[in-house]
C-alpha positions as CSV (number, residue, x, y, z in Angstrom):
1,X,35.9,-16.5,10.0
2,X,35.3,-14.9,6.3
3,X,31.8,-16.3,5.3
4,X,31.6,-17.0,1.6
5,X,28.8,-17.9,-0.4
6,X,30.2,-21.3,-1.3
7,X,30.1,-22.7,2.5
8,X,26.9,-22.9,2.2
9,X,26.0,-24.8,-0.8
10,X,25.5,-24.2,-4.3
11,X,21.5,-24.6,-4.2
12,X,21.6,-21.8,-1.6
13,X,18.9,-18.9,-1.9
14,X,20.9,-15.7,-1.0
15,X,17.8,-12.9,-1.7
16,X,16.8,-9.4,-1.5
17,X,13.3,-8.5,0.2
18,X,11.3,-5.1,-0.7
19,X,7.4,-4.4,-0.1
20,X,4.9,-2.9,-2.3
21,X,3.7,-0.3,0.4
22,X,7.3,0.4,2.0
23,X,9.0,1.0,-1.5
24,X,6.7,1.6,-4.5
25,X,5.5,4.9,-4.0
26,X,3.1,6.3,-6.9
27,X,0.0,6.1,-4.2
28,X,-2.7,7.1,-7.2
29,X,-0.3,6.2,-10.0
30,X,-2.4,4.0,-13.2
31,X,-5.0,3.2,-10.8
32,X,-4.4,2.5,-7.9
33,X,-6.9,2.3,-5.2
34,X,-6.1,3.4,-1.3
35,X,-4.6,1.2,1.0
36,X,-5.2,1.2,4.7
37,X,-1.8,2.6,5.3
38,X,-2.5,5.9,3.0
39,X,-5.5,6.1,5.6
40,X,-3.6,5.5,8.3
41,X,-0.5,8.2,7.4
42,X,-2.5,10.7,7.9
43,X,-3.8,10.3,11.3
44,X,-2.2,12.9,13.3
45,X,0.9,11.3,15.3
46,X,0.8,7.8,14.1
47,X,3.5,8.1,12.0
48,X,7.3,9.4,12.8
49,X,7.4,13.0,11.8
50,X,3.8,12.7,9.8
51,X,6.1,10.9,6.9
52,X,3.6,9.2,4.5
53,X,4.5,5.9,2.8
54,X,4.9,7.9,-0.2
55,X,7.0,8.6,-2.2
56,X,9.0,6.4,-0.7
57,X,12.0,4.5,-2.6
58,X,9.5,5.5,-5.8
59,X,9.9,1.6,-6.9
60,X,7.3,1.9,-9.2
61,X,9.4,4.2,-11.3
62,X,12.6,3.0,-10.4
63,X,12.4,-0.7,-10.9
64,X,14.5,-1.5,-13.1
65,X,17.6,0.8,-11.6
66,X,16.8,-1.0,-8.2
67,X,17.2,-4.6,-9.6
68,X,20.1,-3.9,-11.9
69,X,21.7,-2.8,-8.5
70,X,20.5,-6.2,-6.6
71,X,22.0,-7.8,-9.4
72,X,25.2,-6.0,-9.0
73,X,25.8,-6.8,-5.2
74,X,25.3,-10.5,-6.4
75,X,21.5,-12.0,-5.4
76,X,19.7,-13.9,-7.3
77,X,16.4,-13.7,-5.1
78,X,14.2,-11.1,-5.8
79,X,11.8,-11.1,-3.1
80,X,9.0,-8.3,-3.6
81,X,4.8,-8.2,-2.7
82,X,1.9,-7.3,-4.7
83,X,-0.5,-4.6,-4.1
84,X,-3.5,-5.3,-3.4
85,X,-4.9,-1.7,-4.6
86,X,-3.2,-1.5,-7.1
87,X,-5.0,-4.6,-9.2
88,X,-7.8,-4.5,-7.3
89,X,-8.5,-0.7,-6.6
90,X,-11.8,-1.7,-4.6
91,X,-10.2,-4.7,-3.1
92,X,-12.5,-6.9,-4.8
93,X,-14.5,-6.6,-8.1
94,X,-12.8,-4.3,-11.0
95,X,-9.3,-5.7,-12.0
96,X,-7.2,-2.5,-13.0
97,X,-5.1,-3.6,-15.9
98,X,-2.3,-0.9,-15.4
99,X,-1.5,-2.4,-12.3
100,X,-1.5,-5.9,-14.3
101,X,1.3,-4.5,-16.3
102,X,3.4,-2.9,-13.9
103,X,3.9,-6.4,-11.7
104,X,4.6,-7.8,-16.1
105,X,6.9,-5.7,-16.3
106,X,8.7,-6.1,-13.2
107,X,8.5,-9.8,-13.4
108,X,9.9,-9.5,-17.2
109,X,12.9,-7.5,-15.8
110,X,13.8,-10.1,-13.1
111,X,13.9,-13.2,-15.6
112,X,15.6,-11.3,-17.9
113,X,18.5,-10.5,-14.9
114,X,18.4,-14.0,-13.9
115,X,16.9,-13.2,-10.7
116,X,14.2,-15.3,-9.5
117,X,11.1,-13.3,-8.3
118,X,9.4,-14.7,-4.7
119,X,6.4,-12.8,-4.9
120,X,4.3,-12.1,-1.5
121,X,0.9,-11.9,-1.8
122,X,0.0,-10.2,1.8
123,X,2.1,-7.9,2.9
124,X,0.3,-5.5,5.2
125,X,-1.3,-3.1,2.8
126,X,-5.4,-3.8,2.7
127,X,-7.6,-2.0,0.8
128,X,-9.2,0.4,2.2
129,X,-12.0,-0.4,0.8
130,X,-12.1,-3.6,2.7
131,X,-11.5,-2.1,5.8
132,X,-14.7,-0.5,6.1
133,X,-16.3,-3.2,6.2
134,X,-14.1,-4.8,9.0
135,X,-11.3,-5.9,6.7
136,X,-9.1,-9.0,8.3
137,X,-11.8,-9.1,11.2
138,X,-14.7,-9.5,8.9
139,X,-16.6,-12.7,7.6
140,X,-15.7,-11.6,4.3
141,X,-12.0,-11.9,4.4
142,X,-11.6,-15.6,2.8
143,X,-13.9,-14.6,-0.3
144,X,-11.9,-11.1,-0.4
145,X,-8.2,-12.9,-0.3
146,X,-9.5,-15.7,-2.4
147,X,-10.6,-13.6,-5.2
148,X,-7.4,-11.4,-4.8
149,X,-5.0,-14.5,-5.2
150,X,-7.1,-15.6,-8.0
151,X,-6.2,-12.8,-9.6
152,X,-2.5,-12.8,-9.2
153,X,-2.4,-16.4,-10.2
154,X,-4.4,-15.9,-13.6
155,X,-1.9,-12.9,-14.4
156,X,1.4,-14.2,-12.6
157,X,1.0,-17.7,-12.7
158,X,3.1,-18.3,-15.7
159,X,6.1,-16.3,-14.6
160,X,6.3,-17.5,-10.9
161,X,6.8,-19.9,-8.7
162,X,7.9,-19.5,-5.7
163,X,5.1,-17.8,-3.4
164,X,4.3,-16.8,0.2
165,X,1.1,-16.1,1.0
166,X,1.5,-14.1,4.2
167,X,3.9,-11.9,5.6
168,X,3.6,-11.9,9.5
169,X,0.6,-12.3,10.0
170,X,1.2,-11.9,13.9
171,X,2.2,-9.0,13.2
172,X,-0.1,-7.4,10.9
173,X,-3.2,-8.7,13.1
174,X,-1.7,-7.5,16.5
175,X,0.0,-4.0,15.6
176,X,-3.3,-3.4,13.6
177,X,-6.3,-4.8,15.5
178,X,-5.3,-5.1,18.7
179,X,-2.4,-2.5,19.5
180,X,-3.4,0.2,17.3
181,X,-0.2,1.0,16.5
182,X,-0.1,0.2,12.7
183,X,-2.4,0.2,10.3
184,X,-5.6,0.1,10.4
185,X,-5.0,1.6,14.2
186,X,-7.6,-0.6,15.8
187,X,-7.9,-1.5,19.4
188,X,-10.2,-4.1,19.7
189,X,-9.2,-8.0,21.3
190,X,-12.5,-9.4,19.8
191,X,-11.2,-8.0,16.6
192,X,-7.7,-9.3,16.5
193,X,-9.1,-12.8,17.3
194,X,-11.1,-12.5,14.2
195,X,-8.5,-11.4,12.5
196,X,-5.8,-14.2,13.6
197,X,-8.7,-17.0,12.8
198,X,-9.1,-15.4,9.0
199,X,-6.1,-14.9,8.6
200,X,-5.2,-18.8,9.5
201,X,-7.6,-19.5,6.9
202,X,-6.7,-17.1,4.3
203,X,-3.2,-18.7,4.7
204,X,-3.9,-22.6,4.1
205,X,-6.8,-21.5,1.9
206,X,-4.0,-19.4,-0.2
207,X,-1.9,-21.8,-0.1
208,X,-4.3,-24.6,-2.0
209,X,-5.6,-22.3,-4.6
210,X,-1.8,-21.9,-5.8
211,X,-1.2,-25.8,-5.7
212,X,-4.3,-26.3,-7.8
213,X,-3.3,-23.7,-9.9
214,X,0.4,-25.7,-10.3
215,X,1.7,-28.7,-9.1
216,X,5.0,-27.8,-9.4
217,X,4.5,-24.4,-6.9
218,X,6.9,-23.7,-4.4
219,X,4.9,-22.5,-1.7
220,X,5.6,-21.1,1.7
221,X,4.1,-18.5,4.7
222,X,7.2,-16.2,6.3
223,X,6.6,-15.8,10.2
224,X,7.6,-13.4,12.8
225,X,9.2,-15.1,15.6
226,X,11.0,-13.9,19.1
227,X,12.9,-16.2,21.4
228,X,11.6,-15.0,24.7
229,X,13.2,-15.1,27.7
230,X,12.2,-14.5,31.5
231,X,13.9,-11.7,33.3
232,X,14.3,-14.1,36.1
233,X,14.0,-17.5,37.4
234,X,10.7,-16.6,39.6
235,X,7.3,-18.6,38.8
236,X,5.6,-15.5,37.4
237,X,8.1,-14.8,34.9
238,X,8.6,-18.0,33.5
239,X,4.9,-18.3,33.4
240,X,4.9,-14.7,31.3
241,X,7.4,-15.5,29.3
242,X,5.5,-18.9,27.9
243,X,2.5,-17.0,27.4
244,X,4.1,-14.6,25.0
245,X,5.7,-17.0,23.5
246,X,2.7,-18.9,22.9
247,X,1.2,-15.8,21.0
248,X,4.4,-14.8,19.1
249,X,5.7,-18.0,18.0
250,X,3.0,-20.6,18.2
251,X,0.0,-19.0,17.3
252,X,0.4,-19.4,14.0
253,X,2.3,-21.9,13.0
254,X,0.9,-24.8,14.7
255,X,-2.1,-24.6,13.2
256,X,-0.9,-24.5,10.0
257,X,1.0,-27.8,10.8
258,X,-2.7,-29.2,11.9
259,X,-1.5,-28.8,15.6
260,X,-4.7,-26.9,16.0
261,X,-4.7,-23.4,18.4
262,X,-1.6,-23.9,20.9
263,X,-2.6,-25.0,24.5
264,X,-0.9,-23.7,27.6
265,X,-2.3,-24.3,31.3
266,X,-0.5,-20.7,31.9
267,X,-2.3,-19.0,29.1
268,X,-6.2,-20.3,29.7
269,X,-7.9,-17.3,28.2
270,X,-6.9,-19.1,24.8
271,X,-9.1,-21.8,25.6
272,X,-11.9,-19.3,26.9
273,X,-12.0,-17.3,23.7
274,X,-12.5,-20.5,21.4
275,X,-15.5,-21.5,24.3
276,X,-17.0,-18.5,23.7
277,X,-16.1,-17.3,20.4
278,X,-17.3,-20.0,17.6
279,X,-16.0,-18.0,15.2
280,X,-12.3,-18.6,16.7
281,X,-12.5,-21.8,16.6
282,X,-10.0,-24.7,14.8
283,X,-10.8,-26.1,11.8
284,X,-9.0,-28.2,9.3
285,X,-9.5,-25.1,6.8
286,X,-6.3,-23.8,8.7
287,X,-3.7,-26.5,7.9
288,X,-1.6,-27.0,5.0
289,X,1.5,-28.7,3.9
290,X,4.2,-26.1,2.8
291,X,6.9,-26.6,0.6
292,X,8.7,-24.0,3.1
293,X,8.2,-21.8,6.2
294,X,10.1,-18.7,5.8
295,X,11.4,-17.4,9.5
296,X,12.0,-13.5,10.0
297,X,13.5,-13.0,13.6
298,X,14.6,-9.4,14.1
299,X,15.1,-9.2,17.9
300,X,14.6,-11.5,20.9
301,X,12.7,-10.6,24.3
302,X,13.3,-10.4,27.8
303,X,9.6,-10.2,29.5
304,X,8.9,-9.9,33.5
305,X,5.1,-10.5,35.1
306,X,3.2,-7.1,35.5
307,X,0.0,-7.6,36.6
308,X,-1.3,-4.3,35.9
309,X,-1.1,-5.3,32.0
310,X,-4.4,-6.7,30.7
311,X,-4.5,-9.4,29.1
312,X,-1.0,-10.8,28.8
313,X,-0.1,-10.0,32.5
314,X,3.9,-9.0,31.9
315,X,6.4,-6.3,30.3
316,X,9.4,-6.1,28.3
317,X,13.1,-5.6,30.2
318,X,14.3,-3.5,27.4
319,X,17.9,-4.8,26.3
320,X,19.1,-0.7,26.9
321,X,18.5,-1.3,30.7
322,X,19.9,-5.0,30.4
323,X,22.9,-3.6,28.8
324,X,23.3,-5.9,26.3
325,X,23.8,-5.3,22.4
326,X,20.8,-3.1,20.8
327,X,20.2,-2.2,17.4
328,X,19.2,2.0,16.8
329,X,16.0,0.9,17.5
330,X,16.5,-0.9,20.9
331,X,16.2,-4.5,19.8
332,X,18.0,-7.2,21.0
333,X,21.0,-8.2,19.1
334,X,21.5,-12.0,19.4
335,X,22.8,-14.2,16.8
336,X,22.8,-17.3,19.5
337,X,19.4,-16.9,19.7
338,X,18.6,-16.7,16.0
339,X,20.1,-20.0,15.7
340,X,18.0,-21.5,18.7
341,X,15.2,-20.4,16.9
342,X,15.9,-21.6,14.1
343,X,16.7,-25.1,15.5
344,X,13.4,-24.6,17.3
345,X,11.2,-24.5,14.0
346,X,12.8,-27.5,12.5
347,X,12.5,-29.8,15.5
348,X,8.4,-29.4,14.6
349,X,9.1,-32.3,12.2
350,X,6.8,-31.6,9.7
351,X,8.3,-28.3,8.3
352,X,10.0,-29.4,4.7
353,X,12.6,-26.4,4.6
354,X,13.2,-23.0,6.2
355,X,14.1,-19.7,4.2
356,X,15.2,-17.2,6.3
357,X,12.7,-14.2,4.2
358,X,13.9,-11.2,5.9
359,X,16.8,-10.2,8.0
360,X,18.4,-7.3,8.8
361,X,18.7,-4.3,11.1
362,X,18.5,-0.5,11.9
363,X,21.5,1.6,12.8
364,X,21.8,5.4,12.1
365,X,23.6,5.9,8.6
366,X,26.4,8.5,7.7
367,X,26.5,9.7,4.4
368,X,29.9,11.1,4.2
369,X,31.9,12.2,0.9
370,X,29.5,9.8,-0.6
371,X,30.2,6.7,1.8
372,X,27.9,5.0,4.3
373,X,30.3,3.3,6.4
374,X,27.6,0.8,8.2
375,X,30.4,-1.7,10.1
376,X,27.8,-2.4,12.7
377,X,25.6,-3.2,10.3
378,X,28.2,-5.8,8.8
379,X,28.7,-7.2,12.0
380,X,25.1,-8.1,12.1
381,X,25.2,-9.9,9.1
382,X,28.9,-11.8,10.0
383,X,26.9,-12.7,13.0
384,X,23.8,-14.0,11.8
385,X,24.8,-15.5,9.2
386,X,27.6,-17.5,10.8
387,X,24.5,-19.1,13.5
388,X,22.9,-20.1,10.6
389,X,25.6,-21.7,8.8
390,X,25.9,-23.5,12.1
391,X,22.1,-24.6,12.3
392,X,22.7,-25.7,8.8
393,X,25.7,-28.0,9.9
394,X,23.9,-29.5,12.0
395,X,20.9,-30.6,9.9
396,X,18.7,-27.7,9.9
397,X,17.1,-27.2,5.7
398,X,17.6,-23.5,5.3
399,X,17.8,-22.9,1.6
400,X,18.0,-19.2,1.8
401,X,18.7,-15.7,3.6
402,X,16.8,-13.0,2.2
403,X,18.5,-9.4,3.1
404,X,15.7,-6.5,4.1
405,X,16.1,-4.5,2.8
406,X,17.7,-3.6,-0.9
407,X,17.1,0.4,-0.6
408,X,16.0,2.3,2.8
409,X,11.9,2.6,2.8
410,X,9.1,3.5,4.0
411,X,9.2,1.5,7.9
412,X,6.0,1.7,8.8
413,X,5.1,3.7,12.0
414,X,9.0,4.7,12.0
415,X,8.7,6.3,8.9
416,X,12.0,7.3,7.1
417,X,13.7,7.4,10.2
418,X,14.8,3.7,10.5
419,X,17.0,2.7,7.7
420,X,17.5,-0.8,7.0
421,X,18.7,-1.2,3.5
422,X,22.1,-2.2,1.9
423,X,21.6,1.1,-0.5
424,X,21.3,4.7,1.4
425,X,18.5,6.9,-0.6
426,X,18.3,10.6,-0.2
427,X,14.4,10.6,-0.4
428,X,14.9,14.1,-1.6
429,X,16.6,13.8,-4.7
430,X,16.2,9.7,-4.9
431,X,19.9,9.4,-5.1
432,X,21.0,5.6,-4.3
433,X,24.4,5.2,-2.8
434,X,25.6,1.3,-1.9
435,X,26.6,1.0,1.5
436,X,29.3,-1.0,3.1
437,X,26.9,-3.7,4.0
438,X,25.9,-3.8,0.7
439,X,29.8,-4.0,-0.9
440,X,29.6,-6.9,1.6
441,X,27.6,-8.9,0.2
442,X,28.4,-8.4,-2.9
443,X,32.4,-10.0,-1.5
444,X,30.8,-12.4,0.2
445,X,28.8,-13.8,-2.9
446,X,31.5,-13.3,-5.6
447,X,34.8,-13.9,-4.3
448,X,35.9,-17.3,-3.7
């Protein structure tokens, strides 16, 4: 089957998704304070071949180019974040105008194009000046975010809105408080549960500051989420598997839905840590009634019981030994489970609609006589996109697929080595060159 825009409704979203820190560049640029992931860069081995998240795709000087391209391939999302350091060089206190005028001008830019800007407010890059004090693990962090989305609102308000106010926040608060193996590179359990209970809070909290700013908001959170799977049918593999899954795809959501902190006899220590912890606790503060949930599922996971493991008490069965599909970077390819997952969050009940705010995936490029020939990549997409035209069928809202990534970018721990966008740059000289994926989309979005 040849997808075509049509089949899937005139009303739906098809979008292109970017991040300040992955694609802007211009680090100290009209302003701009230090994020934790200029901190983190330079920490010796942290990053893939010491790259630095600058200077990147150089967005910030290249705006315009970039979106006349998105506009070329045929989106009409624009899906971008604000930095945090860049208005607010200190996190919190001094608003730095310039900053102000670069997210005008790149607002201005998108109406005029006719592409509708979805503007993220969190989207991993902290202040550094936040994170001394503790950052998303300190007490501070609702008046900090607060303030921040104040700001954005007072300047943005008028020009968007569509909004999410976190980008997975699973992910930022385990790969950076618990794991240590993205920014700010902490290690600490007590610390991550801090962080997840802010960041809960920061969410809803987020969320009501932009409904009393306007009624007429659309508002949404974009989640991680992993179907996962037990290598086998033995008790302590199921039981690993539900524990995981408990922490990747419950953990957040269902307090948001006023569910409260999800419960599991197999996972107890859940329970413990809110005994013990009063600062983990549930509260209401943590619940509110989104217009949408965006979904980003990138791979799904096959886990086994390994007791030497703290904690969690299990491993991963990498898909490479499993022999099944893998993208360059050894995740699971599995467009069946995409749409279980999909099917999964709707069946809550209480989620309105579902944008899917990120997909895509890694595979090495070729730039060849000025052609990146990405049919793998393609594949993907047919895939993906065909299990969520079937979810849709069958009664599943999604309103939207959001593509990540428009150019390749800064990947966070991967550095420049993991390319995920429809448009090859030579970081070099900045050259953009479409690839097949991206001449894709664009037939798939304007041919009938």
């Amino acid at each position: 089957m040849t997808l075509k825009s049509k089949q899937f409704g005139e009303d739906f979203l098809w979008g292109v998704a970017i991040s300040a820190a992955q694609n802007e560049g211009a680090p100290a640029t009209d302003g701009r304070g230090a994020s934790i992931w200029d901190v983190f860069a330079r920490r010796q081995g942290k990053i893939k071949a010491g790259a630095k998240p600058y200077p990147s795709a150089e967005f910030y000087l290249r705006y315009k180019n970039d979106l006349l391209l998105a506009k070329a391939l045929g989106f009409k999302v624009f899906r971008f974040s604000i930095s945090w350091s860049r208005i607010l060089p200190d996190g919190f206190g001094k608003i730095n105008q310039d900053g102000i005028l670069f997210y005008h001008r790149l607002l201005d830019e998108c109406l005029v194009l006719g592409l509708t800007p979805y503007v993220t407010l969190y989207h991993w890059d902290l202040p550094q000046e936040l994170q001394k004090n503790a950052g998303w693990a300190s007490h501070q962090m609702q008046k900090w975010f607060l303030k921040f989305v104040h700001v954005c609102l007072t300047n943005f308000g008028d020009k968007v809105q569509d909004w999410i106010v976190l980008n997975e926040p699973m992910g930022f608060t385990s790969l950076g408080y618990a794991l240590g193996k993205h920014a700010p590179g902490k290690t600490s359990i007590p610390d991550f549960y801090s962080a997840v209970h802010n960041a809960l809070i920061c969410q809803a909290e987020g969320g009501r500051m932009i409904r009393a700013h306007n009624s007429k908001a659309h508002i949404g959170t974009a989640f991680s989420c992993s179907e996962v799977m037990p290598f086998s049918q033995k008790a302590d593999d199921i039981q690993a598997a539900i524990r995981l899954d408990i922490l990747l795809n419950r953990l957040f959501i269902e307090p948001a839905l006023g569910r409260g902190y999800p419960q599991d006899d197999h996972f107890p220590f859940l329970e413990k840590m809110q005994l013990h912890n009063k600062a983990w606790r549930y509260t209401d503060q943590m619940t509110f009634n989104f217009d949408f949930v965006g979904i980003q599922n990138y791979f799904s996971l096959t886990v086994k019981a390994n007791p030497i493991i703290p904690y969690l008490g299990l491993s991963e069965v990498k898909a490479s030994s499993r022999k099944v599909p893998h993208t360059d970077l050894g995740w699971e390819v599995n467009a069946d489970s995409f749409y279980r997952m999909l099917k999964r969050y709707w069946l809550y009940g209480s989620v309105k609609e579902i944008i899917v705010t990120e997909g895509g995936a890694f595979y090495h490029d070729h730039l060849v006589n000025g052609i990146v020939d990405d049919q793998k990549r393609i594949q993907y997409y047919q895939d993906y996109l065909k299990s969520l035209l079937k979810a849709k069928q069958e009664g599943v809202n999604v309103k939207g697929y959001f593509a990540w990534t428009l150019t390749d970018n800064f990947e966070w721990a991967e550095g420049y080595h993991a390319r995920f966008g429809l448009i090859h740059v030579d970081f070099m000289t900045q050259l953009r060159t479409i690839k097949n994926s991206g001449y894709w989309f664009r037939d798939v979005l304007f041919k009938d």
